[in-house]
Each structure stands twice: as structure tokens, then as C-alpha cells.
LUMLUMMAR-718439 format. One record per residue (C-alpha): residue in one letter; x, y, z. Coordinates in steps of 0.25 Angstrom, whole numbers, padded with zeros to 4 digits, always signed. Example, Ala and Ser with C-alpha at 12.3 -4.5 7.8 and 13.67 -1.06 7.14 Angstrom:
REM residues 2
a+0049-0018+0031 s+0055-0004+0029 
//
This chain:
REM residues 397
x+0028+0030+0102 x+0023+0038+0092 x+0033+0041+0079 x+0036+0054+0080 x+0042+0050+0094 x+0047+0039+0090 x+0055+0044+0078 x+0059+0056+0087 x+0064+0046+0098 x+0072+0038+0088 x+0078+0048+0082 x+0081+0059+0093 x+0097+0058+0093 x+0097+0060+0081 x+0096+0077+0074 x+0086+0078+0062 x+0084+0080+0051 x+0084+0067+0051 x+0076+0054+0043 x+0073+0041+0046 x+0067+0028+0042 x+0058+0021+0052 x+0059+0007+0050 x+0047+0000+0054 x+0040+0010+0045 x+0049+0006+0034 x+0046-0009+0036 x+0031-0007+0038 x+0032+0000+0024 x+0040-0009+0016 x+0031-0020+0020 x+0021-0013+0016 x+0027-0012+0003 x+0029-0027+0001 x+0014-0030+0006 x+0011-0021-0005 x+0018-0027-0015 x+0013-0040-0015 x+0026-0049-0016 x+0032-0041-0026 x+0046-0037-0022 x+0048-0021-0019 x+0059-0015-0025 x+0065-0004-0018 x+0064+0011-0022 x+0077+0015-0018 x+0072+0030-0020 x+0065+0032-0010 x+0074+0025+0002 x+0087+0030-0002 x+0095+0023+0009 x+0103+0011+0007 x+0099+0006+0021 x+0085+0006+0020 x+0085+0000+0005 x+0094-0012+0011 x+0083-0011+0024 x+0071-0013+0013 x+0078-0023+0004 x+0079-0033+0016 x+0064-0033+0019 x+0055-0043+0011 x+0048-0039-0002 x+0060-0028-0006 x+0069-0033-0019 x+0077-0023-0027 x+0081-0009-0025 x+0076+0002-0037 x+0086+0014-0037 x+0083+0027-0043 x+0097+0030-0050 x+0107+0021-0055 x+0119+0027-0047 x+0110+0023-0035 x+0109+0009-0040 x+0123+0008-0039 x+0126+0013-0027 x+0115+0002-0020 x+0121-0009-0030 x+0136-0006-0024 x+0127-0008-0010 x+0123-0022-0012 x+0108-0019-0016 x+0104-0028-0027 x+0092-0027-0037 x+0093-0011-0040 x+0084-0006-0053 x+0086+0009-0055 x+0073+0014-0057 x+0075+0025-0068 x+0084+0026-0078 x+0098+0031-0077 x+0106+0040-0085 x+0120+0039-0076 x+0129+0035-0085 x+0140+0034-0075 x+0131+0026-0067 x+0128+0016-0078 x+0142+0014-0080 x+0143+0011-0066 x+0133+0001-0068 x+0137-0006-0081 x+0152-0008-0075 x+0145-0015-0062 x+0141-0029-0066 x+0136-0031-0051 x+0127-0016-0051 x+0124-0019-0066 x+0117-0033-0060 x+0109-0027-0047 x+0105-0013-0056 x+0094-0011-0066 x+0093+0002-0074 x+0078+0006-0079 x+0077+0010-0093 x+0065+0017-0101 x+0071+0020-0114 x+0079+0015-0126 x+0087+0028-0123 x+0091+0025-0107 x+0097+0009-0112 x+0104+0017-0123 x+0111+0027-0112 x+0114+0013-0103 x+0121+0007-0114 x+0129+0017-0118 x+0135+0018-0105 x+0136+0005-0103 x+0146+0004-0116 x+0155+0011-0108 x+0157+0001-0097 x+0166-0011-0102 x+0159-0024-0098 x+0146-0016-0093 x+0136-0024-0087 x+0123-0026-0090 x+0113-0016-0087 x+0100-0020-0082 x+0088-0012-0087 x+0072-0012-0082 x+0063-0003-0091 x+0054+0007-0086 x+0039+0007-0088 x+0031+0019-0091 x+0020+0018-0078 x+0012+0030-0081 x-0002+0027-0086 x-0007+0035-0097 x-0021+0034-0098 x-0030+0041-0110 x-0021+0035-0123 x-0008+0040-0113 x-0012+0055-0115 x-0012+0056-0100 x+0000+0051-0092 x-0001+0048-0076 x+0013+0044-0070 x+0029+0047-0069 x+0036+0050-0081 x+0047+0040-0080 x+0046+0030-0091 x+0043+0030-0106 x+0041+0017-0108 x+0024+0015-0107 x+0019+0005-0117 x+0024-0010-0117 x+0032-0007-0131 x+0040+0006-0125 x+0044-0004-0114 x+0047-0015-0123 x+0056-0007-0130 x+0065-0003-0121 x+0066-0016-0114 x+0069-0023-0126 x+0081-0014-0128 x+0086-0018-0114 x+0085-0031-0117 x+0092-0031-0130 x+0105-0022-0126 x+0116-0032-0122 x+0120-0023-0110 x+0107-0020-0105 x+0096-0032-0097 x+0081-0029-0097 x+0078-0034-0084 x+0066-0026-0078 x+0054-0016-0080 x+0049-0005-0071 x+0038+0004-0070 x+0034+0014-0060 x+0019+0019-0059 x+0022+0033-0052 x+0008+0034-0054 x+0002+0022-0045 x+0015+0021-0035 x+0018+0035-0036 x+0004+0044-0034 x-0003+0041-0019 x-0017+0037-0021 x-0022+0043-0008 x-0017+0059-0008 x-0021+0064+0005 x-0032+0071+0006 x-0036+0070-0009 x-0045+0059-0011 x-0052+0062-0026 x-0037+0060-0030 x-0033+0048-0023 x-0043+0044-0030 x-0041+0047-0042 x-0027+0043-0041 x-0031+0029-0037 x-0040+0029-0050 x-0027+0033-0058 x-0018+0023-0052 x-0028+0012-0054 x-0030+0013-0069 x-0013+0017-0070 x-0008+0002-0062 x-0021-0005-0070 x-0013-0001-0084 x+0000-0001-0079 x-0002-0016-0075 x-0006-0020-0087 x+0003-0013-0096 x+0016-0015-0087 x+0013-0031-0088 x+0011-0031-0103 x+0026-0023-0103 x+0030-0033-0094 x+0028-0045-0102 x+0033-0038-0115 x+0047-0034-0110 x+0048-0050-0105 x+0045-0053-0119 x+0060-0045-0121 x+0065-0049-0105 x+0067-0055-0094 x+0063-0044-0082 x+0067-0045-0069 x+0057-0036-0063 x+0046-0027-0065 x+0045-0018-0056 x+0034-0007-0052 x+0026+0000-0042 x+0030+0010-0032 x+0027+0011-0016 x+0013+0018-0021 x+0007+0006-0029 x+0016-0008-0024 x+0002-0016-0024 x-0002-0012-0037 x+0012-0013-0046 x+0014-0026-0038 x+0000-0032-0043 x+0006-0032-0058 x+0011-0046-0060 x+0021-0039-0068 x+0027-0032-0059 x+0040-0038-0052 x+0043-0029-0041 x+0039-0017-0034 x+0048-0003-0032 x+0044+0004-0019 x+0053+0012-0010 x+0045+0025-0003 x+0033+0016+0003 x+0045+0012+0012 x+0047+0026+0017 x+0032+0029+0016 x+0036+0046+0014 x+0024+0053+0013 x+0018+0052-0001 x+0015+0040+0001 x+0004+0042+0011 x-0005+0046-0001 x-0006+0030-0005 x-0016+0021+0000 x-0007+0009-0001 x+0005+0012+0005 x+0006+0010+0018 x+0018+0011+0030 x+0020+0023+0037 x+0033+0033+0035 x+0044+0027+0037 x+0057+0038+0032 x+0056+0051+0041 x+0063+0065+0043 x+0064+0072+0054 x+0068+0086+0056 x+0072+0094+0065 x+0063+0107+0072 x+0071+0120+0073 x+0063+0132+0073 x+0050+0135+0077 x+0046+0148+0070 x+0032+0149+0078 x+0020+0142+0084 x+0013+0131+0075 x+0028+0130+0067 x+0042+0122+0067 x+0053+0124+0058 x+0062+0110+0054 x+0074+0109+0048 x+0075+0107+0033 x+0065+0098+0026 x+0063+0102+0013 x+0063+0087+0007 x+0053+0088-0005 x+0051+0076-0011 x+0051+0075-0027 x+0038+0075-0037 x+0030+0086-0041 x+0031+0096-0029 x+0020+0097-0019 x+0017+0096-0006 x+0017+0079-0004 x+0033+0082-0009 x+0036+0090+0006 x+0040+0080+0019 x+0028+0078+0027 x+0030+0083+0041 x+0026+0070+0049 x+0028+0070+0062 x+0026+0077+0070 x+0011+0078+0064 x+0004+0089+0059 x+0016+0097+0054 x+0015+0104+0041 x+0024+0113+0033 x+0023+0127+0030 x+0014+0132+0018 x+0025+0142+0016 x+0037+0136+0018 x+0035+0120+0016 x+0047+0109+0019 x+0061+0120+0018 x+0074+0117+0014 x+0079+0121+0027 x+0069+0122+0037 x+0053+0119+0037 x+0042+0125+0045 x+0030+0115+0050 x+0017+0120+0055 x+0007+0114+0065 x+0004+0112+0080 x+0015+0102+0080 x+0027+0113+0079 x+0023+0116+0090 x+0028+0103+0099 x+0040+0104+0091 x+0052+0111+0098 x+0067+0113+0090 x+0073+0102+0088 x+0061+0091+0086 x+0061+0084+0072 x+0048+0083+0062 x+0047+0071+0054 x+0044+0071+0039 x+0041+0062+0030 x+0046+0062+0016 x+0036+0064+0003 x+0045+0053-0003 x+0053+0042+0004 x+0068+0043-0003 x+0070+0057-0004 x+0071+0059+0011 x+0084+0051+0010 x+0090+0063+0001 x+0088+0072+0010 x+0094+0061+0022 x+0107+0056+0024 x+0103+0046+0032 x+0090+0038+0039 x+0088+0034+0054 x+0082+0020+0052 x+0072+0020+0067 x+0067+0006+0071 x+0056+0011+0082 x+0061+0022+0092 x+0076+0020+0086 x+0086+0024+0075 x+0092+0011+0072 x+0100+0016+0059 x+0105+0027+0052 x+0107+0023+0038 x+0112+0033+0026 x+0103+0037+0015 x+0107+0037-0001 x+0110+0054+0004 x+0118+0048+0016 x+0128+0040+0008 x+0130+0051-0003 x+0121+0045-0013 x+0113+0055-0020 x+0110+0048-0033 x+0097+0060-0038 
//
């Protein structure tokens, strides 16, 4: 049965819009991930799944350790659900939520909290002071990932950290290591520019080229200076991890015999941006269906809602993909609508009111904003219905 069949099939009592997660698909794809990373565990990027059910699903399967939230009141919610092993990928500034943890010996022992200044430990601390008997707070440092080639006058990567050189790092640490309420315990680093930038653009092969070029002179000085910080902050430390890498560039990160672990989360959904990669394989695995309810002329059908853009520097990768079924494409002069979006192409025409079009999102979490709950389908069947972080009235950004 071909899957535009099959997913109507499995899903025909129930009214879109709707989303789901196919869950041979999500297998084939987390395997994927752990073939990739070579025996290195994967830590979960809780950001782009954004459902309990299918974190706890993913953390059963062999090869995934660990859980990396996106906000510390997120962290707390999954710690006060049994999940273990949670580092909070970037830095927080909620007090009340650092309270919270500080007062919670258990949280305060499953929760790590990433720092890259001086100034992020100060504001941890002072909050701290306010909780009687606070607990230790458990601190990994970010790395600076970008590579700046030319003596640094050119930077290629996300701006997140500060912390570049092997000093800037080592300066911070030692002050997590040195303050009584504070344990340095781990090291991050995230290379937006390798695990973040697809090295096969459709259709533009001078710049998957280049961007190949790029990547491979970025990961050959990012090894060699990430290992040399490495071995200078155990000189201050014992680490418990290093973690790094993305869904884009697994094999690579996992290479380094620094590096500890692996963070990876949207190769389990596969959303569309990631067809632009040579080395991440699966197939798409989270889907939206909505429904048809207008047909304004021949060649056109009219869906309800999907305006779901997907974050980054605006363009047209950002829109839903009209997947099935093919040969679908949005309007030049309307695009994906708040409420309503027109689709042009010989297949509007086999389309009747009240048939769905499947989409798949740019990125993988985002989806789940815009979902209160995911289908789980096992072959022709729903076999679940499980909430998403929106479902159970979680909305932590």
C-alpha cells in the first residue's frame, strides 16, 4: 500500500488537522542515528520531539542515554517525570526556576545547567543564597564552535558562546569548580556550522560544494582545539561528559576521541531540511495532515490553516512541504496562510472536499506547537494517541 493510502487508511476516523508519528519510520531513523554515531551514546534533543511519550519511546531503544532540554522549567517538569540525565542546553536566567531547583536535592542531582560566563554562575549563585540548604548546582560550560578562519576577522557559525580559545573556557570552568555551591561536571559545544548547514542544497551543487569545503577545514580545527580544551579543564576537573555534534554531523563529532556523547533529536523525525544532507538517512517520520475545503478553480485546492513557518532567517526551506499527495506547491502570491492555503498542480484536481494533504515540517519539534497531540501509526493503524508538550499545557518558549 502506497503511504499516502496508507496513512489515509489509518487515520480516516479520525477529522484533520491532524499529526502523526510513523513509527517504523522513527525506528529506522533512530537506528540510523546510532549506526552513525559509532558507539557513542546519543543524547536526546528534547527540542525537536516535544512529547513525553515519544522521549520515553527513544530512551528505551539501544544507543540513546540522557535527555538535553531547552529551558530549565522544561527540565523540571521531565525530572518530576522520572526522566534522568537532563543537561539544559543553554543558559537560564529564571530565577524562580533556579530556586525550584536549588531547593530539590533529587532535580538538583538529574539537572545540569550550561554556563558561558563568569556573570551566568554569579546570577546562579545569587539565587541560590536564597534557598536554605540549596543544593548543589551542576554546571557544564559551553564551547564557542564557530570557526573563524583569517586571524578570526571572519566568523562562520551561531552565535551562542563566548568562550573560544582554550583560556576563555578554562576560566570559567575553574570558577565552577571553585564555588562551594556549584560542580563542574561537563563541556558542550555545538557546531551549527557542520550539524546545522546541509551539505547537499537541492539543486545547487557549486554550494554544496563549497559548503562541504567549509565544513571540512571547520571540524579539522574544531577537533583539534576542542581536545586541547578538553585536557585543560581535566587539569581543573573531573567531566562527566562532553558532548557535541548534532543530527547533521554525528559521524564526524563522534570521530573526536574527546567527545563523550552525541546530541541529536530532529534526524528522529527527518522534517524536511534535512534532505539537504548527504549522510542523514530514514525517511520522514512526523506528518500533518489537513483538511481540503475549498476549491476555488481547476489546477487549485484551498486546506485549512497551515501557516507553520519554522524559525531561522526567513525563506522558503522555512514553509511545510506539501508532501503527499505529490506535485503540490503553494501559491507564489499567498504562501502557507494563517487560516487557509491554496495548492496548485494537477493533483488538486483528484482532490475533493474533505480529503487531507500531508505536510511535512521544515523542523521536527516546532510541529508539536502547533499540536496538542500525535497519532503514533504501526503500519495501516493508529495504535496511540499520546499529548505533546502543547497537549499537556506546557509552553516553556
Amino acid at each position: 500500500m502506497k503511504d499516502l493510502d496508507r496513512l489515509n487508511h489509518a487515520t480516516a476516523h479520525l477529522d484533520p488537522p491532524l499529526a502523526v508519528v510513523d513509527l517504523a519510520a522513527l525506528r529506522e531513523n533512530a537506528a540510523d542515528l546510532v549506526r552513525r554515531a559509532g558507539g557513542k551514546p546519543i543524547r536526546v534533543a528534547s527540542k525537536s520531539v516535544r512529547c513525553r511519550e515519544i522521549l520515553r519511546a527513544v530512551l528505551e531503544m539501544d544507543g540513546f542515554e540522557g535527555v538535553m532540554a531547552f529551558t530549565l522549567p522544561e527540565a523540571l517538569w521531565l525530572a518530576e517525570s522520572g526522566f534522568a540525565d537532563i543537561l539544559v542546553a543553554y543558559p537560564t536566567a529564571d530565577r524562580a526556576a533556579i530556586r525550584r531547583l536549588a531547593a530539590d536535592p533529587v532535580a538538583a542531582d538529574v539537572i545540569t545547567l550550561t554556563a558561558d560566563s563568569v556573570e551566568q554562575l554569579d546570577l546562579i549563585e545569587k539565587v541560590m543564597a536564597e534557598v536554605p540548604d540549596a543544593a548543589p548546582v551542576r554546571i557544564s560550560v559551553d564551547i564557542d564552535a564557530s570557526w573563524r578562519p583569517l586571524r578570526g576577522k571572519l566568523r562562520v557559525g551561531a552565535r551562542r558562546s563566548p568562550l573560544h580559545s582554550v583560556e576563555a573556557v578554562c576560566t570559567v570552568a575553574r570558577e565552577a569548580a571553585d564555588r562551594t555551591g556549584l560542580r563542574l561536571v561537563g563541556l558542550m559545544a555545538y557546531e551549527a556550522q557542520i550539524a546545522g548547514v546541509g551539505d547537499r542544497p537541492p539543486g545547487r551543487p557549486a554550494r554544496g560544494l563549497a559548503v562541504r569545503a567549509m565544513q571540512g577545514l571547520s571540524a579539522a580545527e574544531l577537533a583539534d582545539r576542542r581536545a586541547e580544551i578538553v585536557a585543560a579543564v581535566k587539569e581543573i576537573g573531573q567531566l562527566e561528559f562532553v558532548n557535541g555534534g548534532g543530527t547533521g554531523s554525528v559521524e564526524r563529532t563522534a570521530a573526536e576521541e574527546a567527545v563523550t556523547e552525541i546530541a541529536a533529536g530532529s534526524g528522529l523525525f527527518k522534517p524536511r531540511l534535512f534532505d539537504g544532507y548527504r549522510n542523514v538517512g530514514g525517511r520522514p517520520a512526523a506528518l500533518f495532515a489537513l483538511p481540503v475545503v475549498r476549491r476555488p478553480g481547476l489546477g487549485v485546492v484551498t486546506v485549512l490553516g497551515g501557516g507553520y513557518l519554522a524559525s531561522g532567517v526567513p525563506g522558503k526551506d522555512r514553509l511545510p512541504q506539501p508532501y503527499l499527495p505529490p506535485k503540490l506547491r503553494y501559491d507564489a502570491q499567498e504562501g502557507a496562510g494563517e487560516v487557509q492555503t491554496p495548492l496548485l498542480g494537477p493533483a488538486a484536481d483528484d482532490l475533493a472536499v474533505g480529503d487531507r494533504v500531508w505536510f511535512r515540517h521544515a523542523k521536527a519539534g516546532e510541529l508539536c506547537e502547533r499540536f496538542a497531540e500525535l497519532h503514533t501509526i504501526e503500519g495501516e493503524k493508529v495504535t496511540a494517541t499520546v499529548p505533546t508538550y502543547r497537549g499537556e499545557g506546557r509552553t516553556f518558549l
